[in-house]
C-alpha positions as CSV (number, residue, x, y, z in Angstrom):
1,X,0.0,0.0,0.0
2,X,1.8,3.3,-1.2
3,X,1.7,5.7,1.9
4,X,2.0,10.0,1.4
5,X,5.6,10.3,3.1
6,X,6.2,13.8,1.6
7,X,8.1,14.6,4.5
8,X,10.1,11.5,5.5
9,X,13.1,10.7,4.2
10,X,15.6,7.5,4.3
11,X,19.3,8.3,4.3
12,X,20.7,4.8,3.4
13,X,24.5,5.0,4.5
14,X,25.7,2.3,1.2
15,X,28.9,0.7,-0.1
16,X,27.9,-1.1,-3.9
17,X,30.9,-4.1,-2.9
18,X,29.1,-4.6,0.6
19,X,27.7,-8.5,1.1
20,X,25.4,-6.9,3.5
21,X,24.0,-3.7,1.4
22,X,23.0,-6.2,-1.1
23,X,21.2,-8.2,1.6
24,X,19.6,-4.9,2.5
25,X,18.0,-4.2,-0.8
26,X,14.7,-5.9,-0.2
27,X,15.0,-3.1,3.1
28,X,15.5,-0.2,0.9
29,X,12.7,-1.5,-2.2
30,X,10.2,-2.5,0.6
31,X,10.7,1.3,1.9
32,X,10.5,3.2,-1.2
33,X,7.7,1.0,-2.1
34,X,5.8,2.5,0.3
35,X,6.8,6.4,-0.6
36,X,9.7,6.2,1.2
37,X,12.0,8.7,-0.3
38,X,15.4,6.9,-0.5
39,X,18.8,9.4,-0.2
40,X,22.2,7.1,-1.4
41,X,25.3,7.9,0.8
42,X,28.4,5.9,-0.4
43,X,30.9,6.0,2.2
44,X,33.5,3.8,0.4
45,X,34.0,0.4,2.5
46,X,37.6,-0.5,0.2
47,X,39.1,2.8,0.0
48,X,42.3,1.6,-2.5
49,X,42.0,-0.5,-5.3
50,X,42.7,-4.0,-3.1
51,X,43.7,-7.4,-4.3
52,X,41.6,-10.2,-1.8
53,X,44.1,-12.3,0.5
54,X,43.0,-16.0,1.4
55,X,41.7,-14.9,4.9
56,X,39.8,-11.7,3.4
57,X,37.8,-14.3,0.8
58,X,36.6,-16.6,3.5
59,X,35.3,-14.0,5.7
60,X,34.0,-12.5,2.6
61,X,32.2,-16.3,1.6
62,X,31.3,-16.9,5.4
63,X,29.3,-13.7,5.0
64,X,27.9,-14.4,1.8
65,X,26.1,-18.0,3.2
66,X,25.0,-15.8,6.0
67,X,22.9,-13.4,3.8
68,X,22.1,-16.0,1.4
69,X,20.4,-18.0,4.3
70,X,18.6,-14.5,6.0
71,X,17.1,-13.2,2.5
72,X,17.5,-16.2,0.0
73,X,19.5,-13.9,-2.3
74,X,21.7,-15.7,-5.3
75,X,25.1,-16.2,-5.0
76,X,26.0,-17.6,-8.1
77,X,29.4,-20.1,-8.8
78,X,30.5,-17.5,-11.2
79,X,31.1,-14.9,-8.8
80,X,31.7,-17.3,-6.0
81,X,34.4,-20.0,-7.5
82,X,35.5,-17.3,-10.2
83,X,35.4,-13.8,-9.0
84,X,36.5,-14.0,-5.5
85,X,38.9,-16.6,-6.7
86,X,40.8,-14.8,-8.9
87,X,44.1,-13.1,-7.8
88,X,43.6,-10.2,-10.2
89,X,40.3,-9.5,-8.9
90,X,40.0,-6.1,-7.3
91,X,37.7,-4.0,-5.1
92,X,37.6,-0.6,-4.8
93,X,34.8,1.5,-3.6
94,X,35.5,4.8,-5.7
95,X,34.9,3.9,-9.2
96,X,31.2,1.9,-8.2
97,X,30.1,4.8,-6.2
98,X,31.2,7.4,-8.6
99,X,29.1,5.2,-10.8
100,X,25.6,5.4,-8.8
101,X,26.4,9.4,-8.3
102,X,26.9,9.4,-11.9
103,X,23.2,7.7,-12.6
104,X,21.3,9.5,-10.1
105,X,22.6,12.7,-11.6
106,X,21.1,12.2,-15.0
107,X,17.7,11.3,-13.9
108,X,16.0,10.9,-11.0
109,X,16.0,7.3,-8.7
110,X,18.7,6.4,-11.5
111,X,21.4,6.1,-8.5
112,X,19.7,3.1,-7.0
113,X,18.7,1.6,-10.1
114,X,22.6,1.8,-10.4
115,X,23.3,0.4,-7.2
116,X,21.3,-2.5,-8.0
117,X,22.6,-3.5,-11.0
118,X,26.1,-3.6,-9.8
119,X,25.0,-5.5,-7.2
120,X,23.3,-8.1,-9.1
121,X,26.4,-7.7,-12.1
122,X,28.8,-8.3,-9.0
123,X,27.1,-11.3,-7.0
124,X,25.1,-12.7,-9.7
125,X,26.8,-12.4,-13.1
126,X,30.2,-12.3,-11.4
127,X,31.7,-9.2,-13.6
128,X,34.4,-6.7,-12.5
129,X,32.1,-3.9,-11.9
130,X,35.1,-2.0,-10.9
131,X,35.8,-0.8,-14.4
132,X,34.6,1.6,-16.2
133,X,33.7,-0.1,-19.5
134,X,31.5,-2.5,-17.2
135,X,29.7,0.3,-15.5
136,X,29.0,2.0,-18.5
137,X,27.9,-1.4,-19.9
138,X,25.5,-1.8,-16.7
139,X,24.1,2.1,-16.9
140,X,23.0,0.9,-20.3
141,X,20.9,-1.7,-19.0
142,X,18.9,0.7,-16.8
143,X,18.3,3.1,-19.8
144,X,21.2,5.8,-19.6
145,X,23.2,7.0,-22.4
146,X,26.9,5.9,-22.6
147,X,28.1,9.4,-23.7
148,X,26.1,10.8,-20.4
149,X,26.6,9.1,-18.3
150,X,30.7,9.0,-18.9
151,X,30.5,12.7,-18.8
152,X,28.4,12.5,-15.4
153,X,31.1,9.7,-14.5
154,X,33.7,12.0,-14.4
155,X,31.9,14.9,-12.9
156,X,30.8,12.6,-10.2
157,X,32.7,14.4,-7.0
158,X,33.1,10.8,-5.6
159,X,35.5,11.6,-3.0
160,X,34.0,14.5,-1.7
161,X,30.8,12.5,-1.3
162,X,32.6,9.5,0.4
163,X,34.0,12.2,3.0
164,X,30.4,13.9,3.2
165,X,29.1,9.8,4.1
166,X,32.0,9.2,6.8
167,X,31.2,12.4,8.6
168,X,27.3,11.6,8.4
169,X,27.9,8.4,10.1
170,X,30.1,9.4,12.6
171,X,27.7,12.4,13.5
172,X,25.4,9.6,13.9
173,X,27.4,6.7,15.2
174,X,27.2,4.1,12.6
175,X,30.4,2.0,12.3
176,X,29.5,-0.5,9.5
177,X,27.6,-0.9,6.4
178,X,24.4,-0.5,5.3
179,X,23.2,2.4,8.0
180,X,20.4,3.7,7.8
181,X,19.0,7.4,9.5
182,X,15.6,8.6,9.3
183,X,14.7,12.3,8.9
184,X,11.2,13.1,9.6
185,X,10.3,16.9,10.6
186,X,13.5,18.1,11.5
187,X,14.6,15.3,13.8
188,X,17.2,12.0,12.5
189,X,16.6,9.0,13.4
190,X,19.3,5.7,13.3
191,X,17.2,3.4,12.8
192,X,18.5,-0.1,13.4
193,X,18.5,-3.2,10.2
194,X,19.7,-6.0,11.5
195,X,16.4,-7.9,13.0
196,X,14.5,-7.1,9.1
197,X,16.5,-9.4,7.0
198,X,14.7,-11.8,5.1
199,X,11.4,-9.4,6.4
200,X,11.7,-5.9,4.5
201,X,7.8,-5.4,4.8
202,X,8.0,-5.3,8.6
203,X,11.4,-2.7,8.2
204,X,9.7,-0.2,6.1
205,X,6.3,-1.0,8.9
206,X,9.0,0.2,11.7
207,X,10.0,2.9,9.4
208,X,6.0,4.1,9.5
209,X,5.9,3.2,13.1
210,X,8.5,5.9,14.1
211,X,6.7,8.3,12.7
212,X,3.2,7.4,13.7
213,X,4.4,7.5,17.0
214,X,6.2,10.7,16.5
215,X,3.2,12.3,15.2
216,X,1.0,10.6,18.1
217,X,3.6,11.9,20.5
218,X,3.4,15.8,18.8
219,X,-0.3,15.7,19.0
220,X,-0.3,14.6,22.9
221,X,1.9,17.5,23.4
222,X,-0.5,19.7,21.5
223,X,-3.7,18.5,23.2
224,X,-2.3,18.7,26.9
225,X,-1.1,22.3,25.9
């Protein structure tokens, strides 16, 4: 049921080569299903371009079962025994998130069209979604122009956003990836994920529960005045 949230807002605190942002994108699609409005903040989980040790990959793959057992989301062999297998295989956080700034800038809700489809080229298809002929390949698929969205690519300010994310979530305490913070007249929220997995219609119902009681809260106020 679509919901008039013209005054609420979802800042979704995001790293594209996060196991655990992909897990929460039933969280964020449940929300904005419901009129959520959604704003992206990368704040750049592999800061250099970094090769994956042995130890790194199985924390990586112990993750991975984790959120494939929570929210039944694919892992498929080719990312899995290929990808993550592969010494040349790299991730860096800059070039994907310059790549959702890059979308959302050439037409709105683009950016997390963009974050999904490097998601879903990362885990599913297995592709190095790290370069820039892969992105542009991927911006394709959700309807953006290759010329556009290069230009918007290198107009993207990525590391001024990534510094803009860090300082939002240490203003509002978040250590890890996803975070989420909920602005609703004037005040923020953090609003906590973890129990929602594999259950985004009862996250975006918390969402909607915050600021029922919010409003109940603002109304008892009013009355007793």
């Amino acid at each position: 049921m679509k919901t008039d949230m013209n005054k609420l807002l979802l800042h979704y605190i995001h790293d594209p080569l996060c196991g655990w942002c992909y897990a929460a994108s039933s969280l964020v699609k449940a929300a904005a299903a419901d009129g959520i409005d959604i704003k992206l903040h990368g704040g750049g989980l592999w800061g250099t371009p970094t090769s994956l040790t042995a130890e790194t990959r199985r924390y990586i793959r112990m993750n991975d079962r984790r959120i494939a057992e929570l929210t039944g989301l694919p892992f498929e062999p080719v990312y899995l025994n290929e990808l993550l297998d592969d010494p040349a295989t790299i991730f860096w956080s800059r070039p994907v998130i310059a790549a959702v700034i890059a979308a959302g800038a050439l037409r709105s809700g683009a950016d997390l069209e963009m974050l999904h489809a490097i998601q879903i080229g990362h885990y599913v298809q297995g592709r190095r979604v790290v370069d820039d002929g892969v992105l542009t390949d991927l911006a394709g698929q959700i309807g953006l122009a290759a010329d556009d969205f290069a230009d918007a690519l290198r107009n993207s300010q990525a590391d001024e956003h990534i510094r803009s994310s860090r300082h939002l979530m240490a203003q509002y305490g978040i250590k890890g990836f996803p975070g989420f913070v909920l602005e609703h007249a004037g005040e923020y929220t953090p609003i906590r994920h973890e129990p929602f997995y594999g259950n985004p219609e009862a996250f975006s119902a918390a969402l909607l529960g915050i600021v029922t009681s919010s409003l109940d809260k603002a109304g008892h106020h009013r009355a007793a005045g």
